[in-house]
C-alpha positions as CSV (number, residue, x, y, z in Angstrom):
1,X,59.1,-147.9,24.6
2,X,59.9,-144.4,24.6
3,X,60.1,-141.7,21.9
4,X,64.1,-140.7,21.8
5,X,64.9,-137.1,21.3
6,X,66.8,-136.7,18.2
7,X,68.1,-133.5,19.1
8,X,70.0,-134.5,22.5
9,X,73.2,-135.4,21.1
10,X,74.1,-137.4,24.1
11,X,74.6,-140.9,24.1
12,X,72.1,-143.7,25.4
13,X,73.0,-146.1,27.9
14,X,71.7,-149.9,27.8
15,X,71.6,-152.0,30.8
16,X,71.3,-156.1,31.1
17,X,71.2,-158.2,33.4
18,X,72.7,-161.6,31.7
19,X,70.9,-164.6,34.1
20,X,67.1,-165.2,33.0
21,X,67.6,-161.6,31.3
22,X,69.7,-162.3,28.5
23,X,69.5,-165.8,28.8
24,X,66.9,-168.6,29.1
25,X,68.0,-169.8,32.7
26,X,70.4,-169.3,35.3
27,X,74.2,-170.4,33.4
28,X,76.2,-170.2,37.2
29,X,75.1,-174.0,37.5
30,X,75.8,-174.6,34.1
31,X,79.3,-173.4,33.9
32,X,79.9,-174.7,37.6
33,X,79.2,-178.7,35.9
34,X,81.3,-177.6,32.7
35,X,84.4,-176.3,34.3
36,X,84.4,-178.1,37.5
37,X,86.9,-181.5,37.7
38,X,85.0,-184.5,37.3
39,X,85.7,-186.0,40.6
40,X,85.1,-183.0,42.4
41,X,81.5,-182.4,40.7
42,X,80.3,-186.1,41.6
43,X,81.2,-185.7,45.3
44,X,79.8,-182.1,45.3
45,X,76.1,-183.2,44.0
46,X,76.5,-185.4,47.4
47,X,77.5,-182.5,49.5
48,X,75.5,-180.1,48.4
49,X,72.0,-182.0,48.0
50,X,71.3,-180.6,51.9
51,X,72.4,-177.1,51.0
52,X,70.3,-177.0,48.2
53,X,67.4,-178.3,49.6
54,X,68.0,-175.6,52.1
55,X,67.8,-172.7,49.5
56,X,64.9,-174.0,47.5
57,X,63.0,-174.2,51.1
58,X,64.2,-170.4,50.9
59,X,66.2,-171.0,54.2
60,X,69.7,-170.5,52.8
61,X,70.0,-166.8,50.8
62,X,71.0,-167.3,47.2
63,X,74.5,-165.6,48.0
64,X,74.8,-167.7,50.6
65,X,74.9,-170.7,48.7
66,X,76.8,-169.2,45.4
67,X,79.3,-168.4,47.7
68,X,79.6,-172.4,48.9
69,X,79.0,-173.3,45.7
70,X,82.3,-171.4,43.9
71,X,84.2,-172.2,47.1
72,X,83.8,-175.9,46.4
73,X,83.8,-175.5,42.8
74,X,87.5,-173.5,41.9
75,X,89.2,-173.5,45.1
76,X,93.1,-174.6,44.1
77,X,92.5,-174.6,40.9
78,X,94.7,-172.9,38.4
79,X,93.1,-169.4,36.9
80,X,94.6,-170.0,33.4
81,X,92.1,-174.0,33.2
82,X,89.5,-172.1,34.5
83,X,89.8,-169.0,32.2
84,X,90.0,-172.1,28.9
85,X,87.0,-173.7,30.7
86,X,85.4,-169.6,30.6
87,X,86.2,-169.0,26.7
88,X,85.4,-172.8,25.5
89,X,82.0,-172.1,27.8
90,X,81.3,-168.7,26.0
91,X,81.7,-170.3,22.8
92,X,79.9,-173.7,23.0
93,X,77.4,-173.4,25.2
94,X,76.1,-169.7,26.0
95,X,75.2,-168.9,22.5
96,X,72.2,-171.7,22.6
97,X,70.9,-170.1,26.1
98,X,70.7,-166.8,24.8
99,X,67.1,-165.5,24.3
100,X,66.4,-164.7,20.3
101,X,64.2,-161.7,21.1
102,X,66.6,-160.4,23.6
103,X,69.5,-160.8,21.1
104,X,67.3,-158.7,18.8
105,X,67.0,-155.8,21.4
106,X,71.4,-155.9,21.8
107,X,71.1,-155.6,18.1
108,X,68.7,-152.9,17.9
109,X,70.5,-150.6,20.4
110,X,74.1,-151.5,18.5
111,X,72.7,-150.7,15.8
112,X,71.5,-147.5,17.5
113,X,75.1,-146.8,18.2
114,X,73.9,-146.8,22.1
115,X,76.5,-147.8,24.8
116,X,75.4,-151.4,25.9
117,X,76.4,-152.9,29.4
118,X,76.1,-156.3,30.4
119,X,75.4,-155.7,34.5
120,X,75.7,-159.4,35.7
121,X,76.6,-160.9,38.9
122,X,78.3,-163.9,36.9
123,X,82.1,-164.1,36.5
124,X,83.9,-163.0,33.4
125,X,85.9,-165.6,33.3
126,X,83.2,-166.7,30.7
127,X,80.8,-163.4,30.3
128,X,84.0,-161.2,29.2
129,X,84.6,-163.5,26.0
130,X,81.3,-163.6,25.3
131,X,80.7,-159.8,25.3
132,X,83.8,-159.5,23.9
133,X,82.9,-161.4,20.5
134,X,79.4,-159.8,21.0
135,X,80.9,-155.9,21.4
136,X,79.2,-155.3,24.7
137,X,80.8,-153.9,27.8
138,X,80.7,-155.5,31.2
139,X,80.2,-155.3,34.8
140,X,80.4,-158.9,37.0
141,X,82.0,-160.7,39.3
142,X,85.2,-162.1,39.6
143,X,87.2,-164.6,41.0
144,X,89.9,-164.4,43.5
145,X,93.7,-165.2,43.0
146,X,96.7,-166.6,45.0
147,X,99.1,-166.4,42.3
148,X,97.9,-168.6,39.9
149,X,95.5,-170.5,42.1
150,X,91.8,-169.4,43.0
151,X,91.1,-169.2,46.9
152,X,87.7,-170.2,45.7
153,X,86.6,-166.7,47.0
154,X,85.1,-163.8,44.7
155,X,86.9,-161.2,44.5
156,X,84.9,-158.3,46.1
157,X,81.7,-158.0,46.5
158,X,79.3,-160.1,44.3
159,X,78.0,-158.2,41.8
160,X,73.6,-158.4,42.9
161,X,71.4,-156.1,43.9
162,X,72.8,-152.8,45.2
163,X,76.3,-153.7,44.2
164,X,75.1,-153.5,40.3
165,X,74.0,-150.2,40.6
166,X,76.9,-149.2,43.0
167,X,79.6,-150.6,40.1
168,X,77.3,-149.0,37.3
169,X,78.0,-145.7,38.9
170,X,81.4,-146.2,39.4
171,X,81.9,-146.9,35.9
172,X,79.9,-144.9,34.0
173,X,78.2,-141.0,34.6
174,X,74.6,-141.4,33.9
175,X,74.5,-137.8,33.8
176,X,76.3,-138.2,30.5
177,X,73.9,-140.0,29.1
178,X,70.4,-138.7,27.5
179,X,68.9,-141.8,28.3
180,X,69.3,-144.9,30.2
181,X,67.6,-148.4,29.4
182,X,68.2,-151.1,31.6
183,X,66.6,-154.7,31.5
184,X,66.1,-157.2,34.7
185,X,64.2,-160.4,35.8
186,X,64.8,-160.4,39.7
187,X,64.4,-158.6,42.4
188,X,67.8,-158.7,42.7
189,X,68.2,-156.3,39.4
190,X,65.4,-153.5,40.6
191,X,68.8,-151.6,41.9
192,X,69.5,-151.5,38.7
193,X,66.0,-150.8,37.3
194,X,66.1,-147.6,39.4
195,X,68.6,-146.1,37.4
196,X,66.7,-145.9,34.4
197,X,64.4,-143.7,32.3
198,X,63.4,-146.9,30.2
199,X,63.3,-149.7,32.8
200,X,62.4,-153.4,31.3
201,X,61.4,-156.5,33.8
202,X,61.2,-159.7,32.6
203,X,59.9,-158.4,29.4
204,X,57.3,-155.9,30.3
205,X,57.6,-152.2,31.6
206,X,58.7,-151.6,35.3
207,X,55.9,-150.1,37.0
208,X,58.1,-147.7,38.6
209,X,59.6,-146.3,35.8
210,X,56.1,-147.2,33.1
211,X,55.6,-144.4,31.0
212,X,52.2,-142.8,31.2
């Protein structure tokens, strides 16, 4: 942990990753069975069993199989069910996931009066209700539209690896800030990692960024 210096008067910056970060395990899967239609999910765990065999033999990339996964999940379905599925998700469920010491830390820097960014490659249709009543800012994914219909598609890029950093920058100046924190758990957050003075992996110090 490092020492702050109480005479910069700029603000610090506070990045998390949500999945395994934040959180206990990954909650895609878990809001994929919540807000997917009951028919649908049975036949999926069928169609998918070869597909995720595939991944778990590391033969199929993770985005790879996220991608089928939402495809099958939301495509045709109505934004506005799936958006009540999000905040009834956020409400009921996430809460129990959420790690108790990591919880602690989002308290510590609110209470710092830091500026605290969920980075997360998640869709807000559940993370942005959750931040929301939590008074975090956010960076994810999204789902795309036809109207009121999902293609089944994300919009843009999903939000891993280089794309966190890439929409982190986007968003905010780090120049701006005296310090930036920023927590991960994969190697898909060390993008993110590298944009830190204070850089946090799955609890302990990033060797890169370790203080000496």
């Amino acid at each position: 942990m490092s020492v702050r210096d109480t005479h910069d008067a700029r603000p610090v910056l506070a990045l998390f990753d949500f999945d395994g970060t934040l959180t206990t395990r990954e909650t895609l899967p878990d809001f994929l069975r919540f807000a997917t239609p009951p028919r649908r999910l049975h036949v999926g765990r069928l169609l998918f069993a070869l597909p995720v065999l595939a991944y778990k033999l590391k033969l199929l990339p993770v985005h790879a199989l996220r991608s089928l996964l939402v495809g099958y999940a939301f495509r045709g379905l109505t934004r506005s069910a799936v958006e009540d599925a999000g905040r009834r998700f956020a409400a009921t469920v996430l809460p129990a996931l959420v790690r108790p010491e990591m919880q602690a830390r989002l308290d510590a820097h609110r209470t710092q009066g830091d500026t605290i960014v969920v980075v997360s490659g998640g869709f807000d249709v559940y993370l942005a209700p959750w931040c929301e009543a939590q008074g975090l800012e956010l960076v994810c994914s999204s789902l795309e539209s036809d109207g009121d219909r999902l293609t089944g598609r994300y919009a843009g890029a999903q939000c891993v690896a280089d794309e966190k950093a890439r929409r982190v920058r986007e968003h905010y100046d780090i120049a701006a800030y005296s310090e930036v924190h920023a927590h991960g758990d994969t190697h898909e957050d060390h993008a993110l990692l590298a944009l830190a003075h204070v850089a946090t992996y799955r609890g302990a110090a990033w060797p890169a960024h370790a203080p000496a």
